[in-house]
N, C-alpha and C positions, 0 to 999 in steps of 0.2 A: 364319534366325537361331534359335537354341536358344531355349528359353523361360527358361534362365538367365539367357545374354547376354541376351534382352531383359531381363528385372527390376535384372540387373547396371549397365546402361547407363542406368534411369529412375531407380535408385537415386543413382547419380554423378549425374545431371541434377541431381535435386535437390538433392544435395548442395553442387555447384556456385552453384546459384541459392541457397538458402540463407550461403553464402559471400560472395556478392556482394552480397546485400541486406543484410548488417550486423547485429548480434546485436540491435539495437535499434531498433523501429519508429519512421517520423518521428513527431516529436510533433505533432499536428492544434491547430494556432491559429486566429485570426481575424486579418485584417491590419488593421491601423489604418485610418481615414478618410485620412488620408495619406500612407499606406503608399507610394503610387508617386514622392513627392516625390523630387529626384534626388538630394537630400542624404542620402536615408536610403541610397541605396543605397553611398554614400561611408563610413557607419556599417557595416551592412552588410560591407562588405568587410575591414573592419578589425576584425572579432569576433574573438576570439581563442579559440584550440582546448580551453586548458582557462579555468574561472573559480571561484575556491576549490577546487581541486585537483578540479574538477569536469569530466567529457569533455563536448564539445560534443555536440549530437543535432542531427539535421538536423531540419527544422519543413517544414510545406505551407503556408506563408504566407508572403507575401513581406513581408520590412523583419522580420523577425523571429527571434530565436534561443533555443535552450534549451542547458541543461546541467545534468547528473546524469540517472539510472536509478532509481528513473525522476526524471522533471524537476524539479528542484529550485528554477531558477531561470529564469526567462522574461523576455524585452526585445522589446519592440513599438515598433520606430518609427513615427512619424507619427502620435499618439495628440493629444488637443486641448491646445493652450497653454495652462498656465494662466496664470489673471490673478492677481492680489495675493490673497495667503492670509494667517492667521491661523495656520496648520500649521507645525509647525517645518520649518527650513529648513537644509541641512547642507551645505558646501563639500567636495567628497573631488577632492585632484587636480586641483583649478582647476575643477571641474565640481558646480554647484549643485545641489543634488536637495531636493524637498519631501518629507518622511516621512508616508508616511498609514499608521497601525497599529490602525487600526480594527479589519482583522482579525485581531488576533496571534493567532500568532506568524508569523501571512501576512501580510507585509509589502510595501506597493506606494510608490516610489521613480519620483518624473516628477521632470525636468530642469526645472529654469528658469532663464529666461534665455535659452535656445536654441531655437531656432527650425530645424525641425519639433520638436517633443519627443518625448521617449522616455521609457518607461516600464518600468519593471523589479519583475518581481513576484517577493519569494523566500519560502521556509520557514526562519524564523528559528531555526528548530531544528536545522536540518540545516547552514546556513553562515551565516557573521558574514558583518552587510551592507557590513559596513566592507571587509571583501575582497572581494568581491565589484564595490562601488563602487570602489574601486581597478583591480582587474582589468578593468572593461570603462571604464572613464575615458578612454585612448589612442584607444577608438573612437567615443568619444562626442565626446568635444575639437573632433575637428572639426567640429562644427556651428557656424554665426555663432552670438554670445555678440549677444544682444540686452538681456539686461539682469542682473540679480546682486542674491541676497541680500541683507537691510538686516532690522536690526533693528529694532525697532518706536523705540527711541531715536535710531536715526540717521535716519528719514523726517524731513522739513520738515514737522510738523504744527503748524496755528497750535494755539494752549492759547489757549481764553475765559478772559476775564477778566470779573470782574462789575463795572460801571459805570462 
Protein backbone atom coordinates (compact mmCIF):
# COMPACT_ATOMS: atom_id res chain seq x y z
CA UNK A 1 0.00 0.00 0.00
CA UNK A 2 1.17 3.66 -1.03
CA UNK A 3 2.20 5.66 1.82
CA UNK A 4 -0.69 7.92 0.74
CA UNK A 5 -3.35 5.24 1.15
CA UNK A 6 -1.76 4.53 4.21
CA UNK A 7 -2.04 8.31 5.89
CA UNK A 8 -5.44 8.31 3.76
CA UNK A 9 -6.97 5.36 5.57
CA UNK A 10 -5.52 6.47 9.31
CA UNK A 11 -6.84 9.84 8.55
CA UNK A 12 -10.53 8.32 7.86
CA UNK A 13 -9.92 6.00 11.01
CA UNK A 14 -9.86 8.81 12.93
CA UNK A 15 -12.09 10.53 11.53
CA UNK A 16 -14.66 7.90 12.00
CA UNK A 17 -13.74 7.35 15.64
CA UNK A 18 -13.94 10.93 16.29
CA UNK A 19 -17.65 10.63 14.73
CA UNK A 20 -18.50 7.97 16.93
CA UNK A 21 -17.32 9.18 20.22
CA UNK A 22 -19.67 12.45 20.09
CA UNK A 23 -18.41 16.01 20.03
CA UNK A 24 -18.69 15.98 23.83
CA UNK A 25 -16.77 14.06 26.37
CA UNK A 26 -18.78 12.16 29.07
CA UNK A 27 -18.96 14.20 31.99
CA UNK A 28 -16.85 12.33 35.15
CA UNK A 29 -19.22 12.22 38.28
CA UNK A 30 -19.20 10.36 41.47
CA UNK A 31 -22.38 8.07 41.94
CA UNK A 32 -24.33 8.50 44.94
CA UNK A 33 -24.14 6.08 48.14
CA UNK A 34 -27.18 4.72 46.71
CA UNK A 35 -26.65 4.86 43.34
CA UNK A 36 -27.27 0.99 42.71
CA UNK A 37 -30.78 1.23 44.47
CA UNK A 38 -33.26 -0.21 41.72
CA UNK A 39 -35.45 2.71 41.90
CA UNK A 40 -32.90 4.98 40.66
CA UNK A 41 -32.52 2.99 37.80
CA UNK A 42 -36.34 3.49 37.07
CA UNK A 43 -35.31 7.59 37.23
CA UNK A 44 -32.56 6.88 35.32
CA UNK A 45 -34.39 5.62 32.38
CA UNK A 46 -36.79 8.16 32.34
CA UNK A 47 -34.23 11.27 31.97
CA UNK A 48 -35.15 13.15 29.32
CA UNK A 49 -32.87 14.12 26.19
CA UNK A 50 -33.15 17.81 26.54
CA UNK A 51 -33.67 19.99 30.05
CA UNK A 52 -34.01 23.86 29.68
CA UNK A 53 -33.50 23.50 26.07
CA UNK A 54 -30.28 21.94 27.32
CA UNK A 55 -28.79 18.36 25.31
CA UNK A 56 -28.18 15.65 27.58
CA UNK A 57 -24.24 14.40 28.01
CA UNK A 58 -23.55 11.01 28.84
CA UNK A 59 -21.95 10.77 32.60
CA UNK A 60 -19.44 7.62 33.90
CA UNK A 61 -21.46 7.19 36.93
CA UNK A 62 -24.17 5.28 37.36
CA UNK A 63 -27.84 6.87 38.68
CA UNK A 64 -26.56 10.02 37.18
CA UNK A 65 -27.21 12.68 34.36
CA UNK A 66 -25.95 15.98 32.90
CA UNK A 67 -26.95 18.51 30.44
CA UNK A 68 -25.56 21.58 28.62
CA UNK A 69 -21.71 22.15 27.14
CA UNK A 70 -20.31 22.26 29.14
CA UNK A 71 -22.71 20.86 32.10
CA UNK A 72 -24.93 23.08 33.30
CA UNK A 73 -26.99 20.93 35.26
CA UNK A 74 -26.15 17.68 37.15
CA UNK A 75 -28.79 14.94 38.92
CA UNK A 76 -27.40 12.28 41.21
CA UNK A 77 -29.55 9.58 42.32
CA UNK A 78 -29.28 7.90 45.53
CA UNK A 79 -27.88 10.78 47.45
CA UNK A 80 -28.79 10.72 51.63
CA UNK A 81 -32.55 11.43 52.62
CA UNK A 82 -32.93 14.24 54.22
CA UNK A 83 -34.77 14.60 57.49
CA UNK A 84 -36.81 17.77 58.47
CA UNK A 85 -35.03 21.18 57.50
CA UNK A 86 -35.54 24.53 58.26
CA UNK A 87 -34.41 25.18 54.23
CA UNK A 88 -37.20 26.30 52.07
CA UNK A 89 -39.11 23.80 50.58
CA UNK A 90 -40.69 24.14 46.82
CA UNK A 91 -43.48 21.71 45.21
CA UNK A 92 -42.61 21.87 41.14
CA UNK A 93 -45.02 19.10 39.49
CA UNK A 94 -46.06 17.27 42.45
CA UNK A 95 -42.32 16.78 43.25
CA UNK A 96 -40.91 18.46 46.55
CA UNK A 97 -37.33 19.65 46.33
CA UNK A 98 -35.44 21.43 49.36
CA UNK A 99 -33.37 24.65 47.94
CA UNK A 100 -29.97 25.02 49.27
CA UNK A 101 -28.29 28.28 47.59
CA UNK A 102 -25.47 28.59 49.72
CA UNK A 103 -23.61 28.45 46.75
CA UNK A 104 -25.32 30.98 44.38
CA UNK A 105 -25.79 31.10 41.93
CA UNK A 106 -24.85 27.11 42.08
CA UNK A 107 -27.77 25.98 43.11
CA UNK A 108 -28.24 22.27 44.83
CA UNK A 109 -32.14 20.92 44.81
CA UNK A 110 -32.71 17.27 46.96
CA UNK A 111 -36.15 15.81 46.80
CA UNK A 112 -38.08 15.17 49.79
CA UNK A 113 -40.39 12.94 50.56
CA UNK A 114 -38.99 10.39 48.22
CA UNK A 115 -37.20 7.70 48.87
CA UNK A 116 -34.01 7.16 47.45
CA UNK A 117 -33.48 11.04 46.77
CA UNK A 118 -32.15 12.77 44.12
CA UNK A 119 -30.20 15.67 43.91
CA UNK A 120 -29.83 18.30 41.33
CA UNK A 121 -27.06 20.79 41.04
CA UNK A 122 -27.54 23.80 38.39
CA UNK A 123 -25.84 27.32 37.50
CA UNK A 124 -28.45 29.55 38.20
CA UNK A 125 -27.10 31.80 35.68
CA UNK A 126 -27.25 29.84 32.76
CA UNK A 127 -30.95 28.05 33.40
CA UNK A 128 -34.19 28.83 35.66
CA UNK A 129 -34.53 26.11 38.11
CA UNK A 130 -37.96 26.36 37.77
CA UNK A 131 -37.51 24.63 34.35
CA UNK A 132 -35.43 22.72 34.93
CA UNK A 133 -37.47 21.24 38.00
CA UNK A 134 -40.22 20.88 35.77
CA UNK A 135 -38.47 19.08 32.98
CA UNK A 136 -36.81 16.45 34.98
CA UNK A 137 -40.25 16.14 37.36
CA UNK A 138 -41.72 13.11 34.95
CA UNK A 139 -38.53 11.18 35.95
CA UNK A 140 -38.42 11.87 39.22
CA UNK A 141 -42.34 11.17 39.94
CA UNK A 142 -41.79 7.96 40.13
CA UNK A 143 -40.06 7.42 43.10
CA UNK A 144 -42.47 6.26 46.49
CA UNK A 145 -43.65 9.72 47.81
CA UNK A 146 -42.75 9.07 51.53
CA UNK A 147 -43.48 12.18 52.88
CA UNK A 148 -44.36 16.17 51.61
CA UNK A 149 -43.63 19.57 52.50
CA UNK A 150 -45.34 21.44 55.46
CA UNK A 151 -44.94 24.54 56.56
CA UNK A 152 -43.65 25.48 59.76
CA UNK A 153 -47.62 26.64 60.45
CA UNK A 154 -49.04 23.41 59.49
CA UNK A 155 -46.66 21.01 61.65
CA UNK A 156 -48.63 19.89 65.03
CA UNK A 157 -46.43 21.79 67.37
CA UNK A 158 -47.41 22.06 70.99
CA UNK A 159 -46.92 26.32 71.84
CA UNK A 160 -45.72 26.42 75.97
CA UNK A 161 -47.84 28.04 77.79
CA UNK A 162 -46.69 29.75 81.16
CA UNK A 163 -48.38 28.36 84.36
Amino acid sequence: MSPIRVLLATALAAAATLALAGCAPAVALEPAADANNPQCAEVTVRLPDVVAELPERGTDAQATGAWGDPATVLLHCGVAIPGPTTQQCQSVNGVDWIIDDADAPNYRFTTFGRTPAVEIVLDGDAVASSTVLADLAPAVSVLPVTGKCTALGDADVPIPTDG
